[in-house]
N, C-alpha and C positions, 0 to 999 in steps of 0.2 A: 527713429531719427537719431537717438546717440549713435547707434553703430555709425553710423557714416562719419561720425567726429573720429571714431577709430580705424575706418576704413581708408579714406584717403589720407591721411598720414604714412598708411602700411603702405599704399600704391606710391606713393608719389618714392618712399624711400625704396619700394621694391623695382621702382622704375630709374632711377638713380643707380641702383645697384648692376642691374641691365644694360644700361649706359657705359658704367664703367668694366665690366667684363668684358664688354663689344673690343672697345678703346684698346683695353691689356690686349684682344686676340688679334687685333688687329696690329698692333706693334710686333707682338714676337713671331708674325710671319703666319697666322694658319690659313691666311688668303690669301697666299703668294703663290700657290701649284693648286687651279682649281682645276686644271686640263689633266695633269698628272693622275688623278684618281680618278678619274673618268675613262682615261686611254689606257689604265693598269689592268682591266678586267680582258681587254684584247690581248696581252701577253703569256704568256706559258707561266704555271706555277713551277716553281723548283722548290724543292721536298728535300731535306737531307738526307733522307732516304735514296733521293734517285742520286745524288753524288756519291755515295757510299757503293750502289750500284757499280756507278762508271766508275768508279776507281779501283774494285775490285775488277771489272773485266780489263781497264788498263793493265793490270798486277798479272794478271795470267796470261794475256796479250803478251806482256814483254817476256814471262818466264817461256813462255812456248817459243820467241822469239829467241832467246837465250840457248833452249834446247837444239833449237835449229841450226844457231851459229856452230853452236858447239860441234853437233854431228857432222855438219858440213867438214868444217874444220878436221874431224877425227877419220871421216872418209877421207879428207885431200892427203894427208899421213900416212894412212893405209896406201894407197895409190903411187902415192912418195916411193914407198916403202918396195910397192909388189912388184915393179916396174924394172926391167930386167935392161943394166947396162948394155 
């Protein structure tokens, strides 16, 4: 029977305490986007890995694109060039 003189005191403060955690989460927002983390598992992850990816095949995209212009260009010269008045 003593325990119980120490038992509800611990609840009624541990249940106080639970009150007041509620209160704090609830002011600084952690139940304002309860859709948001439910509708995030439907989206694609993105990996820093997979941008590092695309930027790299960007990077050789444009250098091949670069090489293109270039030749292009170095043929029209030649052509310029071989082209008999």
């Amino acid at each position: 029977m003593d325990v119980i003189y120490g038992l509800i005191p611990m609840m009624l403060f541990f249940g106080f305490l639970v009150v007041v955690i509620f209160i704090w989460m609830a002011k600084s927002g952690h139940f304002d986007d309860l859709d948001g983390a439910a509708n995030r598992i439907f989206l694609d992850d993105e990996f820093p890995e997979d941008h590092r990816a695309t930027e790299k095949e960007t990077v050789v995209a444009n250098k091949t694109t670069q090489k293109t212009e270039t030749a292009a260009e170095d043929d029209s010269k030649v052509s310029l060039k071989s082209k008999p008045d």
